[in-house]
MARFIDREN-574719 format. One line per 5 residues: number of its first residue (from 0); their letters; for each residue x, y, z of N, C-alpha, C. Coordinates in steps of 0.1 Angstrom, whole numbers. Example, Ala and Ser with C-alpha at 12.3 -4.5 7.8 and 13.67 -1.06 7.14 Angstrom:
BEGIN
0 = as = 132 -57 78 123 -45 78 132 -33 78  128 -22 71 137 -11 71 129 0 79
***
This chain:
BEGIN
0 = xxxxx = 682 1084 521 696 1088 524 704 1076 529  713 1075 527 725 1062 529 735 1068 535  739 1065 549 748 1069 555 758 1057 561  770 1059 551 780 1053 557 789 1051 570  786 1041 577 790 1042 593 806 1035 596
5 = xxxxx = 807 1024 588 822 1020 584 825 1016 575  837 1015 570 839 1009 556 844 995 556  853 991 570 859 980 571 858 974 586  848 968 583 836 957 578 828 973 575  821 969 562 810 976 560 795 978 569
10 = xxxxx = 794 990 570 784 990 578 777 1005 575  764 1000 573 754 1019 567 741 1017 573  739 1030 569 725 1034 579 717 1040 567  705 1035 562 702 1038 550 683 1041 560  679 1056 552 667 1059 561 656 1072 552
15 = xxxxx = 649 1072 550 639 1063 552 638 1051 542  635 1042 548 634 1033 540 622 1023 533  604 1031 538 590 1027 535 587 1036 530  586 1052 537 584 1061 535 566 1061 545  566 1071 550 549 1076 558 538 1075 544
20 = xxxxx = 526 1076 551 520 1064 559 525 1050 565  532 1042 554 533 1029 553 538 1023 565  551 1033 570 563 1026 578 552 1026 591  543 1035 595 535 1034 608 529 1026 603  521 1023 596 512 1015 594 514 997 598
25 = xxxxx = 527 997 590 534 983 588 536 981 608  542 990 620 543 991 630 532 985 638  522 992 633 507 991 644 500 975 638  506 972 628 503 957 620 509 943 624  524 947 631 531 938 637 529 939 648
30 = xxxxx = 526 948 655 525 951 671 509 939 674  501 948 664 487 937 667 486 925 661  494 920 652 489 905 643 495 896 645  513 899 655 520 883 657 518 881 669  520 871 670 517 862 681 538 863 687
35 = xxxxx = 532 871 695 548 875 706 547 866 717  561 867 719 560 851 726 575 858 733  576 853 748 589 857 759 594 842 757  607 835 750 613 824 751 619 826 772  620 812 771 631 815 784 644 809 781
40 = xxxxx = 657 816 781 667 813 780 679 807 787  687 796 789 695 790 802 712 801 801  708 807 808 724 813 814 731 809 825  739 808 825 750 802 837 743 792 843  737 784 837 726 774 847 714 777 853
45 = xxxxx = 706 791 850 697 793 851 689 797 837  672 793 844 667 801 832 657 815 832  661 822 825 652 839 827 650 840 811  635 847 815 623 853 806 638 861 795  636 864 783 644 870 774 632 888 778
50 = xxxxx = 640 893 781 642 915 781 634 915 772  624 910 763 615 914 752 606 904 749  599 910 737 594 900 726 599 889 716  596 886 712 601 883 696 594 873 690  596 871 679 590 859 667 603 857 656
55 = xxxxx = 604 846 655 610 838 645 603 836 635  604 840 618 597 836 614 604 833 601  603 824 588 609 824 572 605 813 569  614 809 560 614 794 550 611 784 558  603 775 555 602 761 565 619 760 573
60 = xxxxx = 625 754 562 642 750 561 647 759 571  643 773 577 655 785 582 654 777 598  656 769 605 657 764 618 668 768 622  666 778 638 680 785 636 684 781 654  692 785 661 695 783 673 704 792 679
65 = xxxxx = 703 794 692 705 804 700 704 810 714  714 808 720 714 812 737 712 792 743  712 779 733 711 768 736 694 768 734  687 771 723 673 768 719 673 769 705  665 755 701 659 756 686 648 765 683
70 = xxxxx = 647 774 676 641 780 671 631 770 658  618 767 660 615 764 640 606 780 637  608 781 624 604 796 618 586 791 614  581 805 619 567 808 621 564 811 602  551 807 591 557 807 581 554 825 579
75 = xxxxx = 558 829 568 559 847 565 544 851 570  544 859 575 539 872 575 537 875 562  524 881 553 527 885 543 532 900 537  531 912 555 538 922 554 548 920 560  555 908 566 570 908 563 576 904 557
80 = xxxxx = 570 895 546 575 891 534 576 904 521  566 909 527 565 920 517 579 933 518  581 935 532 595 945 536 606 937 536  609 922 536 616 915 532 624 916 516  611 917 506 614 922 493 620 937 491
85 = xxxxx = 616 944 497 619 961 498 630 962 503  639 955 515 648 954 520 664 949 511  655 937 502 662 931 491 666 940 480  654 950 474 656 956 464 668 967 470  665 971 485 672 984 485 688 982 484
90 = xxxxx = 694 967 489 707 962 491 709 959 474  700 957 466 704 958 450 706 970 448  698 979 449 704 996 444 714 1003 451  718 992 462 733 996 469 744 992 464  738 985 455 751 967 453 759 966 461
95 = xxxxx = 751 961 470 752 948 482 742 939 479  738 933 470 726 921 476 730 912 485  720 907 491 714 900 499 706 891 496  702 879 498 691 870 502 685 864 514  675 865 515 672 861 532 662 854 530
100 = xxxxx = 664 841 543 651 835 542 648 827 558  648 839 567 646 842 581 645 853 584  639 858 595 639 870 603 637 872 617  646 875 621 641 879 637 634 890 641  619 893 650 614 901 652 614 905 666
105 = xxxxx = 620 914 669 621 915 685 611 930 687  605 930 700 594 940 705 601 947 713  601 953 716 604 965 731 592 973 732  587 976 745 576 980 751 584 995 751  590 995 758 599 1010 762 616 1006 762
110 = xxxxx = 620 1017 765 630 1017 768 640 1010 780  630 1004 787 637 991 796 635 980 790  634 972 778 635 964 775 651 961 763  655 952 764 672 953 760 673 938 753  684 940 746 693 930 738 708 929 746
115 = xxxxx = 707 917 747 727 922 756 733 918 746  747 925 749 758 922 738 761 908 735  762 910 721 759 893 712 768 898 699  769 887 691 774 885 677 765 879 673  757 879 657 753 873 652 763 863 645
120 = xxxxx = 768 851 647 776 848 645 775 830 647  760 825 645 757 812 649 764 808 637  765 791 637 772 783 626 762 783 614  746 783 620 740 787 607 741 795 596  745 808 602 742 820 589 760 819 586
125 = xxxxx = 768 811 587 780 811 580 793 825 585  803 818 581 817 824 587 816 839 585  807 846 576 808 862 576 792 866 569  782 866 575 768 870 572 767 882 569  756 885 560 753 898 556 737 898 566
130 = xxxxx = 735 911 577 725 910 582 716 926 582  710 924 576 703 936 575 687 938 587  688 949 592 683 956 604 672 964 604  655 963 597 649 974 601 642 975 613  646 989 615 637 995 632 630 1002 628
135 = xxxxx = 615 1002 633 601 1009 632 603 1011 649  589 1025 648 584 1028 662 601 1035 669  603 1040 679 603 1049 690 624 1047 686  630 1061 684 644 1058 677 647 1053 693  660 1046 690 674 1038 700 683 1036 697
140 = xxxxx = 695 1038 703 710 1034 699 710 1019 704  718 1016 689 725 1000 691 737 1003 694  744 997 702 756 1004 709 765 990 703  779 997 694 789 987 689 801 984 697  810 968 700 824 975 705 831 963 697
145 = xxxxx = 847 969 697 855 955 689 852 945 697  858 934 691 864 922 694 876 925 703  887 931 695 895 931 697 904 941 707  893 953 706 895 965 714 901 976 705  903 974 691 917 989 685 910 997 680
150 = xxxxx = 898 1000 686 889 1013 686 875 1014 698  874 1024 702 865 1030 717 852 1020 711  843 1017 715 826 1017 712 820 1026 707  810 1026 703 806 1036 696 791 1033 693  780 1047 697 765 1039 692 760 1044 676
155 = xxxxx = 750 1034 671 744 1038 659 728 1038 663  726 1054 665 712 1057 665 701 1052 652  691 1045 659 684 1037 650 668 1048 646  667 1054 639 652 1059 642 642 1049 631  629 1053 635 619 1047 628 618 1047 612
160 = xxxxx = 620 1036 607 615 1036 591 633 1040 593  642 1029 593 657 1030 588 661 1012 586  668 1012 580 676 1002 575 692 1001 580  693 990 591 709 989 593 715 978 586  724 981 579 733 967 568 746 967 579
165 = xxxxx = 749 955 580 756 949 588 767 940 578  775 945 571 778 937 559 792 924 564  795 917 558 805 904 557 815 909 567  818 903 577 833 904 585 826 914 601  811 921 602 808 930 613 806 920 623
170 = xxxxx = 798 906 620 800 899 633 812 889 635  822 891 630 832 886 631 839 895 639  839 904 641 847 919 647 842 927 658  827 927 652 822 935 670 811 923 672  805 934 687 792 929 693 784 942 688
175 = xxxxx = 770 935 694 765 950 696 752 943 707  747 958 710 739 956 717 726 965 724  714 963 725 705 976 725 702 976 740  713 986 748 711 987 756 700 995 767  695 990 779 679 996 783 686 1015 788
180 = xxxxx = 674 1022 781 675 1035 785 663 1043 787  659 1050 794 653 1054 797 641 1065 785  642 1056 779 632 1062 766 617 1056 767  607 1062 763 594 1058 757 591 1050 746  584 1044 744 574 1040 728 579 1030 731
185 = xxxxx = 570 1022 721 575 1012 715 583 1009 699  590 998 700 601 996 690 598 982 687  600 980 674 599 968 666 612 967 657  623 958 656 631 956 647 631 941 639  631 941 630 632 928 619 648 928 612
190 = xxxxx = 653 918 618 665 915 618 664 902 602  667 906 596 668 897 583 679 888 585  681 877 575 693 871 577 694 860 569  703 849 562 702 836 551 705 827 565  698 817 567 703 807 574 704 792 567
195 = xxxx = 717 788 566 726 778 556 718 762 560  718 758 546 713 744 557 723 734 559  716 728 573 725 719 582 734 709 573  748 708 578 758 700 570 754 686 574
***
């Protein structure tokens, strides 16, 4: 099912997207096989552990940067290469394609682990990126607000085995951000993305 969340910047919630067994299975395969790693990040002149997990991983070429850190990409996973393709097909039967050749994987333990409000909006992935979003493991709202303010915030509940498309002009316009709440489980999201090469 494909659920349309805006039209201007486009933005859908398309779910299920593996279908059971697979989508647990793919979960309990990332949780145990990558090598998760806490970056530390410099804010205001200091530096603190990043609220999660994560792994960088794609194309040799995808070297991406962020919060003031080079990232170099870990090479594919061959079940994330593999949901990488499924991801691809599903934005073809949307007609929205996509190409991607990076991914961000971020972990949450529980519900106290967070994303603060951000734009995907590095010089890498270019002036209006297409970013597509699967969340496995324990549902959470991604919580959206303008740029500009000429509409309230608003959250898009993420459950397990869903697909968030984030289409051309959404990080030009909002943030978003997965704020900590007092929920259980664990959550894995694979943030897809094309990162451009350096001029």
């Amino acid at each position: 099912m494909t659920t349309p969340l805006l039209d201007d910047p486009p933005l859908w919630l398309a779910t299920p997207l593996l279908g059971e067994p697979h989508a647990r299975r793919l979960l309990e395969r990332l949780d145990a096989e990558l090598d998760w790693r806490r970056p530390r990040l410099r804010l205001y002149g200091r530096e603190h552990p990043v609220p999660r997990s994560q792994v960088w991983m794609g194309d040799p070429e995808a070297r991406y940067r962020y919060s003031g850190q080079a990232f170099v990409p870990e090479p594919w996973h061959p079940a994330v290469r593999d949901l990488r393709d499924a991801v691809t097909a599903r934005l073809e039967a949307a007609g929205q394609p996509g190409r991607f050749n990076g991914v961000l994987l971020n972990r949450y333990a529980d519900g106290r682990e967070r994303m603060g409000w951000h734009s995907d909006d590095e010089p890498e992935l270019g002036p209006d990126p297409l970013i597509a979003s699967v969340s496995l493991g324990a549902e959470r709202p991604l919580r959206f607000r303008w740029k500009d303010g000429q509409a309230e915030p608003f959250n898009v509940w993420l459950p397990h085995d869903s697909l968030l498309v984030m289409g051309p002009g959404t990080q030009r316009r909002l943030q978003h951000a997965l704020l900590p709440r007092r929920l259980p489980g664990l959550r894995i999201s694979l943030t897809f993305r094309l990162v451009l090469a350096s001029r």
